[in-house]
N, C-alpha and C positions, 0 to 999 in steps of 0.2 A: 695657522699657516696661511700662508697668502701668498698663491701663484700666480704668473705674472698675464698665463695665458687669458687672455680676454674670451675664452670658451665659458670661464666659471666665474666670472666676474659678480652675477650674480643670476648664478644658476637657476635656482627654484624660479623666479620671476618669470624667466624668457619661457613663456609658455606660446605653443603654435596656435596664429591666428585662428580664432575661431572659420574665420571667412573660408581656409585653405579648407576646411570637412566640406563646405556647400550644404550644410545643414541648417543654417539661418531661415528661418522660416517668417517672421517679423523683427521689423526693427524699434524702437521707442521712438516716438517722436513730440513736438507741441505744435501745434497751429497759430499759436500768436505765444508774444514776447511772455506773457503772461498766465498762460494756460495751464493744467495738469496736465500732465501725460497720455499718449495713448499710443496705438500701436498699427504700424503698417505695412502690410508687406512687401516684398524685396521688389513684387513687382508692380507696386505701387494703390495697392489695395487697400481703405482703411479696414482697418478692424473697430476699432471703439479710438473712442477721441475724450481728450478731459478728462482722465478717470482717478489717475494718481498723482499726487502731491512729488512724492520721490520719482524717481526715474528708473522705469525697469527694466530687469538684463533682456538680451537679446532674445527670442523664442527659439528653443530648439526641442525635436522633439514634443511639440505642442506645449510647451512649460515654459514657465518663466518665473524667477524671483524679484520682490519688489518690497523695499523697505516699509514700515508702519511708522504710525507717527514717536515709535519709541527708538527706532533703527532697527527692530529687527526684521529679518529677511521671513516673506511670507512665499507661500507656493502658490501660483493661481493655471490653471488652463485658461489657453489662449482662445476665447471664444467672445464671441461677438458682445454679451456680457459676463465680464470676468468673473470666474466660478473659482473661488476660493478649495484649495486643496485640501484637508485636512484642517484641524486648528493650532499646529504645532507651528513655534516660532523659534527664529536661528538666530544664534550669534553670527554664524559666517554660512555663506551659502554660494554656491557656482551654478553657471549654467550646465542643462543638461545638454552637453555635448554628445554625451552615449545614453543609454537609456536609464540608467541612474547617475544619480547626482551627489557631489560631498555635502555634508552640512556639519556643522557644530555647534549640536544645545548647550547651555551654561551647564556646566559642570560634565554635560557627555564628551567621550572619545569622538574622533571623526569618525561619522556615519556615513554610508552611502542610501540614498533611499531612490525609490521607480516613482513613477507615473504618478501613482497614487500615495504617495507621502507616508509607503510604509521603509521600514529601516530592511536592506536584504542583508546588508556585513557592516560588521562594525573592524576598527583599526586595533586591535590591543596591541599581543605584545606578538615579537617576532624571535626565537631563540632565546625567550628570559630575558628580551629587552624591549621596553615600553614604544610603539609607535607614537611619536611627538607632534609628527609635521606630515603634512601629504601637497601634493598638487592636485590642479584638474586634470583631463585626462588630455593627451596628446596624441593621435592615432592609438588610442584604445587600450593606453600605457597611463600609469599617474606614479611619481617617484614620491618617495617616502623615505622620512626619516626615520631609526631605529636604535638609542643612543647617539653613536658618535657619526653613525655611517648610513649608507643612502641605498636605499633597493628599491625594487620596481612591484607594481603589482597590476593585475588586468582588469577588463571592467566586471569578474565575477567576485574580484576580492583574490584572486589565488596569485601570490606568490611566485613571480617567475625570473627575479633578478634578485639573491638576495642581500640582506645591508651589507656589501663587505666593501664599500666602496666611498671614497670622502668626498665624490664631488660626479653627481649625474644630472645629462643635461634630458628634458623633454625627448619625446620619440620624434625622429624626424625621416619621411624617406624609406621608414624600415629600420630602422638603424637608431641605436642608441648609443650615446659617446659616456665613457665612464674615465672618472681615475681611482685605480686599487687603494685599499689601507693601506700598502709597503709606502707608499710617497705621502705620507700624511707628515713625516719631519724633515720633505721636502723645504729649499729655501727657492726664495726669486733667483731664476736662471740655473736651477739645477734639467738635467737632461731626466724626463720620465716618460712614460708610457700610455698613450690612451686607448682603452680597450674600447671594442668597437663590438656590440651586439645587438644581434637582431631580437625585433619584437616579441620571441618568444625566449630570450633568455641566455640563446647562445652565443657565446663567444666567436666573432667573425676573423678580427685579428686583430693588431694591439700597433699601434701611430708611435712610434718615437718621436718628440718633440725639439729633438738636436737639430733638425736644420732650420726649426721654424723661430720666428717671435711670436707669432701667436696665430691660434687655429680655431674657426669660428665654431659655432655649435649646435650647428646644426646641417647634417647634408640637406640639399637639394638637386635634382635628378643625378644622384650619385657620385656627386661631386661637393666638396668641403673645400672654401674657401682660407686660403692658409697666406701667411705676411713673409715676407723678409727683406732682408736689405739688400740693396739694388745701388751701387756710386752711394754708400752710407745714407742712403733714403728707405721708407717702406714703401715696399711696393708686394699688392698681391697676384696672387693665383691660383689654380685649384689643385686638390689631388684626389685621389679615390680611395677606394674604404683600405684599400693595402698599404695606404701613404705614398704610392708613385703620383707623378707630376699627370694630370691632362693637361692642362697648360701651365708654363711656368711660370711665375712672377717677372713680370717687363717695367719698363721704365713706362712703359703708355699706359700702366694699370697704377694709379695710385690708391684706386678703393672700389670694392664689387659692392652694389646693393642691390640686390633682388636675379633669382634665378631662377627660369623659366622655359621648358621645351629646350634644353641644353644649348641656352643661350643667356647672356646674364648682361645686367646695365651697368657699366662702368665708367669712373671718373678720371678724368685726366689730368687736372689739378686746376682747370679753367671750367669746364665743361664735362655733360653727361651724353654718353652714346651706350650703343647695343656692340655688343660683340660675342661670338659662337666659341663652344670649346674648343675649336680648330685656330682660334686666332683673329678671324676674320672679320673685320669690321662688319656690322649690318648697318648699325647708324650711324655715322662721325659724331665724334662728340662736341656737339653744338649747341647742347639744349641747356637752360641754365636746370632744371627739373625735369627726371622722368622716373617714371614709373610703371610697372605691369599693369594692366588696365583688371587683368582675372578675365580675361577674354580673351583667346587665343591669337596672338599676334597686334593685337592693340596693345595701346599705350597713352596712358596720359603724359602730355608735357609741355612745358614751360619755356617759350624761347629765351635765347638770350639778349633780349633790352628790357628797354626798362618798362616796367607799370605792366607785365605781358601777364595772363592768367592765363588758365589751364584750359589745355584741348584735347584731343583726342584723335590720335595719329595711328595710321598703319606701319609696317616693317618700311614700305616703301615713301615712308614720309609724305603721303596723301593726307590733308586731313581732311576727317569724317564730321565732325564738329561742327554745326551751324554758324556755331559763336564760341565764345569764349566766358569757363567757369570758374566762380570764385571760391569756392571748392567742389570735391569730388569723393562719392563712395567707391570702392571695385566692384562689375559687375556679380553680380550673384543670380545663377542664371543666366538670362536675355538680358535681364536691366541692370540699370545702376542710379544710384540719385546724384544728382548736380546741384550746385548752388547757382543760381542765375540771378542772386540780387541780393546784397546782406541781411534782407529779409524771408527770402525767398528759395525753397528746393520743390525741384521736381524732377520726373522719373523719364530716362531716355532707353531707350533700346539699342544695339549695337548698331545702326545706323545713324544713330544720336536724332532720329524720329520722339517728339516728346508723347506721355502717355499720359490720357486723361485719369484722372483723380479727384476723387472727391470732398476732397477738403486741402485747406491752403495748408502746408508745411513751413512754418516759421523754423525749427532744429529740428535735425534729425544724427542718428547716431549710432553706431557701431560695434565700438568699442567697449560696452556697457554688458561682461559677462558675470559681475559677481565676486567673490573671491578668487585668486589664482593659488593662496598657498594659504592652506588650513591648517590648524593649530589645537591638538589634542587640549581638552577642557576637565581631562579626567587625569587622575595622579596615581598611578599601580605603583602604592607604597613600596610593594616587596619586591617589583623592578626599581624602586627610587634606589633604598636599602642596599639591593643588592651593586646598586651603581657605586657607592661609595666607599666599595674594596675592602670594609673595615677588616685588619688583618690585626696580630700579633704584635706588628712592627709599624704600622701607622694605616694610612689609608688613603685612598685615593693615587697608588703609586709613591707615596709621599714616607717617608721612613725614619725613625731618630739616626739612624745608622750612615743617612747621606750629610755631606758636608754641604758648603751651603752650595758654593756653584750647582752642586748635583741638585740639589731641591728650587734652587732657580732656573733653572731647565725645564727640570719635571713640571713646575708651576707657569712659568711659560709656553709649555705646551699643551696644558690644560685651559688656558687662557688664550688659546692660538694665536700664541705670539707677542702679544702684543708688551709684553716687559724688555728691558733693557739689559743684557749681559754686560755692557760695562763697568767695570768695578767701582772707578770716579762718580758714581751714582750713586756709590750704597755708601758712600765713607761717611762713619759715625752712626749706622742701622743697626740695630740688635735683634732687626727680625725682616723676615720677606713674607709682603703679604700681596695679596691680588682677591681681586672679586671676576666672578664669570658665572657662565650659564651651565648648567648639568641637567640634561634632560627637558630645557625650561623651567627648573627651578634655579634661584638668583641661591649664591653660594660664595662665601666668603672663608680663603681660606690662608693662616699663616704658618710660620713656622718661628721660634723664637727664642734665642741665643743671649748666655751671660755675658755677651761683648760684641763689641763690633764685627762686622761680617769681615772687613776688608780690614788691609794694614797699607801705610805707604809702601812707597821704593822708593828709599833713599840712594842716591847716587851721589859720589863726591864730586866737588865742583874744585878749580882754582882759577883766582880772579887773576886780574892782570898784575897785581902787585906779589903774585905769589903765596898769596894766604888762599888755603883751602878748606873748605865748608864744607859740610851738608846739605843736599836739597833734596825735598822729594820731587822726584819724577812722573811719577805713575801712583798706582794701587793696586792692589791684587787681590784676590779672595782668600782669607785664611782655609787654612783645613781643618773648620772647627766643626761640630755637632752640634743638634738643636736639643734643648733642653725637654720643650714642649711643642708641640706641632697643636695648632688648634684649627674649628672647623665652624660654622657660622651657618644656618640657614634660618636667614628671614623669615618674619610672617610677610609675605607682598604674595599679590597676585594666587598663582596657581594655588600656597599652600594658607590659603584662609579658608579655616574650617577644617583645614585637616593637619593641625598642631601635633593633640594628643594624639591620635592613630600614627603618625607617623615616631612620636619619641616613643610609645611603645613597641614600635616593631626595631626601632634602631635599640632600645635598653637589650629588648630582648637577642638579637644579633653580638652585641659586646657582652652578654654575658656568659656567652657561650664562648668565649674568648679567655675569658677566665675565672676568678672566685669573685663572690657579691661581696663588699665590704659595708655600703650601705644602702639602701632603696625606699623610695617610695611610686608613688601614681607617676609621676613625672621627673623624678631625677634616681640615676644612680652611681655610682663608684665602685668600678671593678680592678680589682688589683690582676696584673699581667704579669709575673713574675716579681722583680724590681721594680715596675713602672704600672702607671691605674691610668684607666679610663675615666673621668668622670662628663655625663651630659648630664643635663637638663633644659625642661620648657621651661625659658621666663615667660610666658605669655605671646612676649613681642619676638621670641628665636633661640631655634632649639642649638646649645651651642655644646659642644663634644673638645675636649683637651686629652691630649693623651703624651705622660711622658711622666717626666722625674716630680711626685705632686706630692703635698705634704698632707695625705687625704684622713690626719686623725683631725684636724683642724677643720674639716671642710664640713658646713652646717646645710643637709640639704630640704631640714622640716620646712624650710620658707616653699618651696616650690610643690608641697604636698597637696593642694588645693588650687592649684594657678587655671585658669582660665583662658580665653584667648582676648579675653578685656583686662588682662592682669600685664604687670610689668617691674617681673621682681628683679632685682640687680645683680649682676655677677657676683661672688666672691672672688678674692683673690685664690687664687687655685696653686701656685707652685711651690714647690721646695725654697721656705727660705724666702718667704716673697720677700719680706723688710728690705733686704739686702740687693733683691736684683735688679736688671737697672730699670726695670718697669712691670708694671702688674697688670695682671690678666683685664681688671676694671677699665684700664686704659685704652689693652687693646680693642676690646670690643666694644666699650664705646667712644673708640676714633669716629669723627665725625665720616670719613671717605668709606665706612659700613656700612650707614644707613643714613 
């Protein structure tokens, strides 16, 4: 599914600037073109200089993380000589924003650890479904992923928004923006709802999205920045957590960036000025750049001609600025860093007074927190297992009993979205297949018919001379039924090393489905009335068929001993293969599987 609103464009990313907590305590910097790393604070203090080859996150909370020479993330306290945390090394790791931090060792779940590099929670599962995915934390919120759907949790680990939701943005304001599972077979330009809750879980009240084009995602001082059209133009403006108007979208707003003390900078389609929720202009929009300064009523900005670099102006367009900088950090605190030479930063106060330091700043840097969206490294089999519906009648939602439209749907929505319902696509297919993701395992899944999915439509024609033909016009979907539905999970990534653990827990699940006809260590055949299961590990992927199979025929001693260095080759698996118009060998190894 793919909504059109730019709220969820790409959610998990837009995490709130570290700078907005004021928790920044050191920044990373180099003193020449050439140097290692070291660190300095905001107000212009070094700490240590040359120390690291990589470049480390930002200090918060006296911590920092900083790659090794292998990439992984190390923990060190911020002190004058950096004191190594523990000896434990991360695949992924964030700044500590709060007073614990995410991390992911190879093969663990996301953890969160303190000060001292011990683990206080780890992520498992959430209602019998595997925690996959997490953020850093945003006002003391981290969203998380839960199979299909997205919840909240705090910074003690507890649970206070849970996954029932397809699409949550960061905390922002107090306030966090959601859209429910009922809109998950939403299309572009359907009218839904976005629920709106506060930092501990409750439901505030729910945004209809029928007047808008789109609704940004995140408030600031209680106000949400929302589009429409204006004389067939976008133009924005704000509304409040109820979805009423504080000001409406005008023709003199064509775009809001940055909002502050319930006043915000806006673009005119030439030019950037200030203007208050009331309407009122503060600054005309004159400037070719401007920006919040993170200092109450400053502002950095940009005029408009040419070759003009960045100053530092008041509400009343005074400027405070000596000179003119070739870039700019936001103040944090009293100071801020300036660029005054493309060699060259140094630290000014809000009077733009420069402050002495002790060593020359060649880069310095900000934006350096870490990871923003963590990635479970751990695989809870029997949440995997339990993901893939296996039922009586198929799995995955997926059933011999649907015709094909209905199983290109269902598989399209499982792939969110991304196949084509028109039928002129499928003519001369005997099977609809797609590859996607389930849980972070890669999965491959078809469905597969003794004939073409689709037929013409033929319409009669008559040509000028009065003779009348045949032609096709279209195609349609027959209303036919899949023979066999089958199911594909690679060895890549997440599931190396855990081949066999997982085809024993899946033999074990389908055979409580129904009678064992044959088994071993890694492959078995269970008969479901009229129709068998058969999976097995080739080594290279655990592959599951289920439907009309011709299973006295089917030889599963080859797979008795397979390994994850082994790569034994499919049999042909259906009723009749000679005759149908293609065999199982084919379809799993089409090249577009692996």
């Amino acid at each position: 599914m793919k909504i059109k609103l730019f709220l969820f464009a790409a959610i998990l990313a837009a995490l709130c600037s570290c700078s907005k907590s004021g928790d920044i305590q050191y920044l990373p910097f180099q003193s020449d073109e050439h140097s290692n790393w070291g660190l300095v604070s905001t107000d212009g203090k070094v700490l240590f200089e040359n120390e690291f080859k990589n470049e480390p996150t930002v200090v918060m909370h006296d911590r920092f993380f900083v790659k090794n020479a292998d990439g992984k993330w190390e923990l060190y306290a911020a002190k004058e000589k950096p004191e190594e945390i523990g000896k434990n090394v991360y695949d992924q790791a964030g700044a500590f924003i709060e007073d614990v931090a995410p991390v992911v060792a190879t093969g663990q779940p996301i953890q969160f650890i303190n000060k001292d590099g011990e683990v206080k929670f780890s992520l498992g599962n959430v209602d019998g479904q595997q925690i996959t995915e997490c953020t850093n934390f945003s006002e003391g919120i981290a969203v998380f992923k839960a199979g299909k759907y997205y919840g909240c949790i705090d910074k003690d680990g507890n649970v206070i928004v849970k996954p029932e939701y397809i699409r949550i943005c960061p905390a922002s304001d107090g306030k966090i923006l959601a859209i429910n599972k009922k809109y998950e077979n939403a299309k572009n330009g359907d009218a839904l709802s976005i629920t709106v809750l506060s930092t501990s879980g409750k439901v505030i009240s729910d945004i209809s999205t029928k007047p808008f084009n789109d609704i940004d995602k995140q408030f600031h001082d209680g106000a949400l920045v929302v589009e429409q059209k204006i004389d067939d133009e976008n133009r924005q403006g704000l509304i409040n957590e109820k979805g009423e108007f504080i000001l409406r979208p005008s023709s003199k707003i064509h775009r809001i960036e940055g909002i502050e003390n319930e006043e915000f900078i806006f673009y005119d389609g030439d030019n950037y000025g200030v203007m208050d929720f009331k309407g009122n202009v503060v600054i005309r929009p004159k400037y070719k750049r401007l920006k919040f300064a993170g200092k109450d009523k400053l502002l950095w900005a940009v005029d408009d001609k040419e070759d003009a670099n960045i100053k530092l102006i008041d509400e009343d367009e005074n400027v405070i600025s000596k000179s003119e900088y070739e870039g700019v950090l936001p103040f944090y605190g009293s100071s801020a860093a300036v660029q005054v030479s493309k060699n060259s930063w140094i630290f000014i106060d809000e009077k733009c007074n420069e402050k002495e330091i002790n060593e020359d700043i060649y880069n310095i840097d900000d934006s350096e927190v870490g990871d923003n969206i963590f990635y479970s490294q751990y695989v809870d089999v029997e949440a995997l297992v339990k993901s893939f519906n296996l039922q009586k009648t198929g799995f995955l939602g997926i059933s011999l009993n649907m015709n094909a439209s209905g199983i290109l749907k269902a598989l399209s929505a499982l792939s969110e979205g991304d196949m084509s319902m028109e039928p002129s696509n499928y003519d001369g297919d005997y099977r609809i297949q797609n590859s996607f993701d389930l849980s972070r395992i890669d999965v491959n899944l078809s469905a597969n018919f003794d004939e073409s999915i689709v037929s013409p439509i033929e319409s009669s024609v008559t040509d000028e001379y009065g003779y009348t033909y045949s032609e096709t016009t279209g195609y349609q979907f027959k209303n036919i039924t899949p023979n066999q539905i089958g199911l594909e999970i690679p060895r890549r990534d997440l599931m190396k090393g855990r081949m066999s653990k997982t085809t024993t827990a899946l033999i074990k699940k389908i055979k409580e489905l129904g009678s064992v006809y044959k088994e071993n260590n890694n492959a078995a055949i269970v008969k479901v009335g009229n129709l068998a299961y058969f999976i097995a590990n080739t080594g290279q992927a655990i592959e599951i068929v289920f439907g009309n199979l011709d299973i006295s025929d089917i030889d599963i001693s080859a797979y008795a001993d397979v390994t994850e260095d082994s790569d034994v080759a499919m049999p042909a698996v259906e009723e009749n293969a000679d005759t149908a118009a293609f065999d199982s060998d084919y379809l799993y190894r089409n090249p577009k599987f692996h």
